[in-house]
Short mmCIF file of the C-alpha atoms (twelve columns), coordinates in Angstrom:
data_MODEL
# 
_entry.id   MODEL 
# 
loop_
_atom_site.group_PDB 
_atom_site.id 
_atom_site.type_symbol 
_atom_site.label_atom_id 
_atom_site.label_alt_id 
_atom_site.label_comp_id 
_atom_site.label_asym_id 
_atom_site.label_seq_id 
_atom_site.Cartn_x 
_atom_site.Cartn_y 
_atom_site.Cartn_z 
_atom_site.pdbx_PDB_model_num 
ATOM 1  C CA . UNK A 1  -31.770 34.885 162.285 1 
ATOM 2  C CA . UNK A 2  -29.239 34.481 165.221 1 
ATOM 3  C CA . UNK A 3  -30.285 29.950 165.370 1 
ATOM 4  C CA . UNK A 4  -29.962 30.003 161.304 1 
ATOM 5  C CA . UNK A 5  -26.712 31.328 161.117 1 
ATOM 6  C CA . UNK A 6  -25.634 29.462 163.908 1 
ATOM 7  C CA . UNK A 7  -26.943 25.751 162.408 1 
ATOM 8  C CA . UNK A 8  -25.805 26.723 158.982 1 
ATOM 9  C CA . UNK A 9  -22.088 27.668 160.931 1 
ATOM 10 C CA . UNK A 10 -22.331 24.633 162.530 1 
ATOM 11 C CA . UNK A 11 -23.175 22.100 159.107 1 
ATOM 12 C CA . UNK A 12 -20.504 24.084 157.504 1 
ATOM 13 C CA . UNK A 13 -17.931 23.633 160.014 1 
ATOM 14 C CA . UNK A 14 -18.834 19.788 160.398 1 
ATOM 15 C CA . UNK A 15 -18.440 19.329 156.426 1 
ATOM 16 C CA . UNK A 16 -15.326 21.569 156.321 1 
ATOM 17 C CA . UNK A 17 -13.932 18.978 159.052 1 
ATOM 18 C CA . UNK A 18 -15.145 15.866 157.722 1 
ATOM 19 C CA . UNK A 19 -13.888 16.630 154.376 1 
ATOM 20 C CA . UNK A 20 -11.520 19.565 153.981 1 
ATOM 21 C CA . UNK A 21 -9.563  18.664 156.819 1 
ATOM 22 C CA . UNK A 22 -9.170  15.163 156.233 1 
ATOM 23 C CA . UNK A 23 -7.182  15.813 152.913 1 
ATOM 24 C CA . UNK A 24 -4.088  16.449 155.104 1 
ATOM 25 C CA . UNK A 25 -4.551  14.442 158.081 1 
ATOM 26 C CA . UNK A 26 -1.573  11.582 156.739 1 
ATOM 27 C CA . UNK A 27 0.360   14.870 156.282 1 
ATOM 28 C CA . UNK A 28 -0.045  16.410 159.653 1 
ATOM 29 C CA . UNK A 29 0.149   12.585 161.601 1 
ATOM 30 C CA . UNK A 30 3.471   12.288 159.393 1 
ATOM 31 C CA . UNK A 31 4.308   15.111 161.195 1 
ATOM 32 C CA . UNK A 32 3.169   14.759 164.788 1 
ATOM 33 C CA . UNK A 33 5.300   11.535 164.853 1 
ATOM 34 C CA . UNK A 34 8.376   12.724 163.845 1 
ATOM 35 C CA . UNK A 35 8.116   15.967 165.967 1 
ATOM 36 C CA . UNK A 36 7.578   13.054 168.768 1 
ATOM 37 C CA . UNK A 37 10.576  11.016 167.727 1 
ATOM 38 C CA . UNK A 38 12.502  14.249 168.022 1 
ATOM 39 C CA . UNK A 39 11.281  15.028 171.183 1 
ATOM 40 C CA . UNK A 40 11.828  11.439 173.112 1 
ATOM 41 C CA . UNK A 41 15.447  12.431 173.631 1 
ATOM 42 C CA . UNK A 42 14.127  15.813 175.325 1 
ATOM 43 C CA . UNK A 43 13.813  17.532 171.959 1 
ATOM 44 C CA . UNK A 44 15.947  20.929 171.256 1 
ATOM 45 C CA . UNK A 45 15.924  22.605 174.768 1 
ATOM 46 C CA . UNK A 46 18.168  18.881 175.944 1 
ATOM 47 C CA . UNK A 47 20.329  19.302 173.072 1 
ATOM 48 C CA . UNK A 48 20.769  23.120 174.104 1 
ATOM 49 C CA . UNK A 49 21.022  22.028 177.734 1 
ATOM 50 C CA . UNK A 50 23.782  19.531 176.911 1 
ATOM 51 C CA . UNK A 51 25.772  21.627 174.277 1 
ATOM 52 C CA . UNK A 52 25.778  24.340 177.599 1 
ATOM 53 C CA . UNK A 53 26.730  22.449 180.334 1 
ATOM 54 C CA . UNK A 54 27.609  19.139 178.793 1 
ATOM 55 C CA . UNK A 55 26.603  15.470 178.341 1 
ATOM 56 C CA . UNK A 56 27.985  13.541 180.775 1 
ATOM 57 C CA . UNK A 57 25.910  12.104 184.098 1 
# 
């Protein structure tokens, strides 16, 4: 019982990624990018850093 559940588990999980999942893969590379964008500058905790102790080099 133990191997059926885990095969029919597994097809499910397979499906539910192959299909399910991909509905809002733009959506979620859409927003991988921009959180990278955002965080080429060194993201919030450089803005924080900078606000604190300032900009300047």
């Amino acid at each position: 019982m133990i191997a059926e559940l885990r095969d029919m588990l597994s097809v499910w999980l397979f499906n539910h990624i192959r299909n399910d999942d991909k509905a809002y893969a733009g959506q979620v590379r859409r927003y991988l990018d921009e959180f990278a964008r955002s965080q080429a500058g060194g993201g919030w905790i450089a803005a924080a850093l900078k606000r604190l102790f300032g900009g300047g080099a």
